[in-house]
N, C-alpha and C positions, 0 to 999 in steps of 0.2 A: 817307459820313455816319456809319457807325458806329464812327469813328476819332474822328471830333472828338467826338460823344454822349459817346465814353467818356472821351475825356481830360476835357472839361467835370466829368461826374461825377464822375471821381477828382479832380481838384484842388476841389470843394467838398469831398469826404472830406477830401483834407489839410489844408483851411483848418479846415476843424471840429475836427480830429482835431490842429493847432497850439493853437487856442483854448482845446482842452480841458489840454491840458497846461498851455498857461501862464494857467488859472482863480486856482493858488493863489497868485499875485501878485497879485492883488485883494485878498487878506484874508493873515493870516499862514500859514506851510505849517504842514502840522501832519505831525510826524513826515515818516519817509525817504523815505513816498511820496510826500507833497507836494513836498520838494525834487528827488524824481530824476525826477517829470512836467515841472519846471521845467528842471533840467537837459536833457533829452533836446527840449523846447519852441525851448529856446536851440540848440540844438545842429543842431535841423532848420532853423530862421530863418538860420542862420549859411551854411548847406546852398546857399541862394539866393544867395549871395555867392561862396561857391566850392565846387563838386562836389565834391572831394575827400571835405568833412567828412560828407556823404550816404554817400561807399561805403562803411558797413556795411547804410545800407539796400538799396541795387543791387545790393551781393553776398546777400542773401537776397532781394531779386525776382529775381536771377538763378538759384539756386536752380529756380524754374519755366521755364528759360530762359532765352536770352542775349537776344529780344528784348523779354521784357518788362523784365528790367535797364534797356534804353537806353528805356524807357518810361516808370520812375519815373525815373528820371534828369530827365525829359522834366516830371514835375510836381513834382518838388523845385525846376527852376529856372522855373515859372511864372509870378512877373513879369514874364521875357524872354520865354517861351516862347508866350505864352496872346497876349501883343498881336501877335508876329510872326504866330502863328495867323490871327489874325483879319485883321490887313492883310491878308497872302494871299488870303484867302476874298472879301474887299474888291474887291484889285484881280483876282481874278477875273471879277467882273461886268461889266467893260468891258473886259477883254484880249484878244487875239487867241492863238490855239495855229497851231503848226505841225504840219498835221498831216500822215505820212510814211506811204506806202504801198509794201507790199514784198510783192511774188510770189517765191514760194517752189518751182519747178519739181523736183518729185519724180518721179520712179518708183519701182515696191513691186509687185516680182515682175511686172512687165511693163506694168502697170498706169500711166500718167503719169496727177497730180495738180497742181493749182497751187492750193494754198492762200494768199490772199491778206490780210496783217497791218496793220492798222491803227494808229498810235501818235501820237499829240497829245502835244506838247513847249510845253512853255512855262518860263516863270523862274520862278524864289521865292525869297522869302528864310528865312534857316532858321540855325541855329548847330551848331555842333562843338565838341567838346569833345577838347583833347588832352591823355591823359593825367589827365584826372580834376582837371586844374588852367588849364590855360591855355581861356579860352570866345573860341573863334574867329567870324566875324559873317560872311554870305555874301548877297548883296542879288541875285543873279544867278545864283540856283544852276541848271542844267539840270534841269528837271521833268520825268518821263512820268505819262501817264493811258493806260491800255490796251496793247497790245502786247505780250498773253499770247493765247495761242489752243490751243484743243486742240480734235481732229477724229477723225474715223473716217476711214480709206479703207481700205474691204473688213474685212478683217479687224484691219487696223491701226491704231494710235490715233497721230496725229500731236501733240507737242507742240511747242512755238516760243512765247519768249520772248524779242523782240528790244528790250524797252526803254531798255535802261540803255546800247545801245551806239549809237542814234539821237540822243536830240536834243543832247548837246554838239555836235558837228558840223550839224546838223539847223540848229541856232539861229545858227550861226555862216554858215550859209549857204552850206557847203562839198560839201552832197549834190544831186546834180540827178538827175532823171529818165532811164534806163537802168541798165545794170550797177550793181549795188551797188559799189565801192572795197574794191579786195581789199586784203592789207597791205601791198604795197609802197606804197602811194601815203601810208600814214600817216592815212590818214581814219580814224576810227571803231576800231573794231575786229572781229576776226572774227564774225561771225553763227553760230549752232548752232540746227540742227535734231535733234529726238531721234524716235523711231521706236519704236513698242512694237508687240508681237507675241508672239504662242504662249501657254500659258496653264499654269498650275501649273509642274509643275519644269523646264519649259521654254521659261517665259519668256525674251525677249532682250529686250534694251533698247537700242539703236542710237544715239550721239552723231555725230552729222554735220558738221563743222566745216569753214565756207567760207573757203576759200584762195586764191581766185580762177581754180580751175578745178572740174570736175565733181567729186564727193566720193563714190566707191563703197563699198560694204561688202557681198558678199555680192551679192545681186538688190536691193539697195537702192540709190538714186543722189541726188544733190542735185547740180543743175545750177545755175551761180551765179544768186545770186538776184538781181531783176530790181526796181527805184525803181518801180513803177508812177506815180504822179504827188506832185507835194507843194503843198500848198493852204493858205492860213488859214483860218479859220474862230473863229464865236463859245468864248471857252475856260468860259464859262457851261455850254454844251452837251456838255460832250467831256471838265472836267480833272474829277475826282473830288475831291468834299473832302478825303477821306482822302489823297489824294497832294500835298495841300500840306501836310504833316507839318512842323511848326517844326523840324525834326533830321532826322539822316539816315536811309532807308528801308532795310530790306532791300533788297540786289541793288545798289544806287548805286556803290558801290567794286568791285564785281566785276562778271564776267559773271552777268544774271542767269539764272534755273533756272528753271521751271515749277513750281508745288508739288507735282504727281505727282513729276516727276523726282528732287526732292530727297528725297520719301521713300523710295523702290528707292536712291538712296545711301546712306540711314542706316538702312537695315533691319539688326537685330546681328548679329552672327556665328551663325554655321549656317542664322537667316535668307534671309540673304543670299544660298546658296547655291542658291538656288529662280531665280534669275536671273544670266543669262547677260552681262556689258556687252561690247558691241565698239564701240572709238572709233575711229572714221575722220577722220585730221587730215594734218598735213605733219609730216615730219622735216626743220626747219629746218636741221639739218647735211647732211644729203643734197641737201635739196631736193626731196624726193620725197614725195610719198604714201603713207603707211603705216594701218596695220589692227592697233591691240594687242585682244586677249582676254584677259578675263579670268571668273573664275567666283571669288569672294572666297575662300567656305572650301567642304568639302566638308560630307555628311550625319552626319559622323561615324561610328557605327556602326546609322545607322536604317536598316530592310531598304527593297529597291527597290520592295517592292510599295503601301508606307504614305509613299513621300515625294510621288506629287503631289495627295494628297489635303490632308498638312499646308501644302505649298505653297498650294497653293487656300484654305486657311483661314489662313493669315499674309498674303498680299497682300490678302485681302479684309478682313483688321482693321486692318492697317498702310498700305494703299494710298489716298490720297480719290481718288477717280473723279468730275472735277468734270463740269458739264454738257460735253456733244461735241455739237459740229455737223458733222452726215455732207458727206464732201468729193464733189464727184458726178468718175469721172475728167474729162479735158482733153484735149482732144486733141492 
């Protein structure tokens, strides 16, 4: 909801904020300013017609960001954008979601867990834009609502974010109940679970990438994960306003992250060095399972006895620690 609140809001800002520029076309302009609010009035009306003429505002939204860029993007083109909105919202009310359920069978230091992810897929329609010129139309776009989760077990925080590689295939009708589709069979794509643990300068952070066999690192394990059942259900109940976004979301085009995850990857340099990544994936040339390490940079020249204390106070300004739901073990 607070997706659509806000676009709403910002497109009466930009409607007001056209108006007022092109005021001195009501009467005569007087002097440069009157003509260069009319110029730049023109220039953003024109903006609705093709993106292009808008990227000097996008490159300064972007400025705070790459996603609020594709945000004003997103209210520069709102005559398209604001009715697609609304359809969406529309045929939510009478649609059905798919909704896909995935057991995640872990161990963690001997410990076995099965945290269980929930994600509701449905269509929308929405536009692209390539290239700042050409507005692409999509009536059918695969949607998720939910299918982020983040947990305790013991000592450790589980994160998993499997939405963006469910419902294409989800909607298509190509996933069934048992084993997830590893990659040879072309379903979907790989699933990742991440794993956090230790604390100050000895954080690790664990990427688990399912192959379609068990995925070890250390005392940590992901055994392939498991369809628990897939259901319709009311999409009223289950899709989020905010995820019928007229445009494309984060994560849609890629695998998506967890927003923890994503900050421990973009913490800066020497930062960064407060954490440990080990990825557990396949060597598609071998065919084997492998285990890279890394630690980004080192402390420079900070003595040993002041780095986990700076540690502790950059992950606690740098890291959200969203709510956790304690995982109980499984037997």
């Amino acid at each position: 909801m607070t997706a659509f609140l806000g676009f709403v809001a910002a497109v009466v800002v930009y409607i007001a904020f056209l108006l007022w520029s092109l005021a001195p076309l009501v009467r005569r302009p007087r002097g440069a300013g009157g003509r260069l609010r009319i110029a730049l009035g023109l220039l953003l009306l024109s903006a609705n017609l093709l993106p292009l003429l808008g990227l000097p505002m996008v490159l300064m939204a972007s400025l705070f960001g790459g996603e609020t860029g594709e945000r004003a993007t997103t209210v520069m083109l709102f005559p398209r954008t604001l009715p697609i909105y609304l359809s969406n919202i529309h045929d939510r009310a009478s649609a059905s979601a798919t909704v896909i359920e995935i057991a995640y069978p872990m161990t963690i230091a001997g410990v076995r867990y099965t945290p269980i992810i929930s994600t509701a897929c449905t269509p929308r329609r929405m536009l692209s834009i390539d290239k700042m010129v050409n507005i692409q139309h999509s009536d059918n776009y695969p949607t998720a609502s939910g299918g982020a989760f983040v947990g305790h077990a013991g000592n450790a925080t589980i994160a998993i974010d499997d939405s963006s590689q469910l419902c294409a295939p989800g909607l298509m009708g190509q996933l069934r109940p048992g084993p997830y589709p590893d990659y040879r069979t072309r379903v979907g794509s790989g699933l990742v679970a991440y794993v956090v643990r230790g604390a100050a300068n000895e954080t690790q952070l664990y990427e688990l990438h399912y192959h379609g066999e068990a995925v070890t690192a250390d005392d940590i394990s992901l055994r392939p994960p498991q369809i628990v059942r897939i259901y319709q259900a009311p999409a009223r109940d289950l899709v989020a306003l905010d995820d019928l976004w007229p445009m494309r979301q984060r994560g849609e085009d890629s695998i998506s992250t967890p927003d923890m995850i994503t900050a421990y990857r973009r913490l800066p340099a020497q930062e960064n060095a407060c954490v440990h990544f080990i990825i557990a994936s396949m060597d598609f040339k071998e065919l084997k399972p492998k285990v890279d390490r890394y630690q980004m940079t080192d402390f420079r020249d900070m003595p040993v006895a002041q780095r986990p204390a700076y540690c502790r106070d950059v992950l606690a300004r740098r890291i959200p620690r969203p709510a956790a739901v304690p995982i109980a073990p499984s037997s």
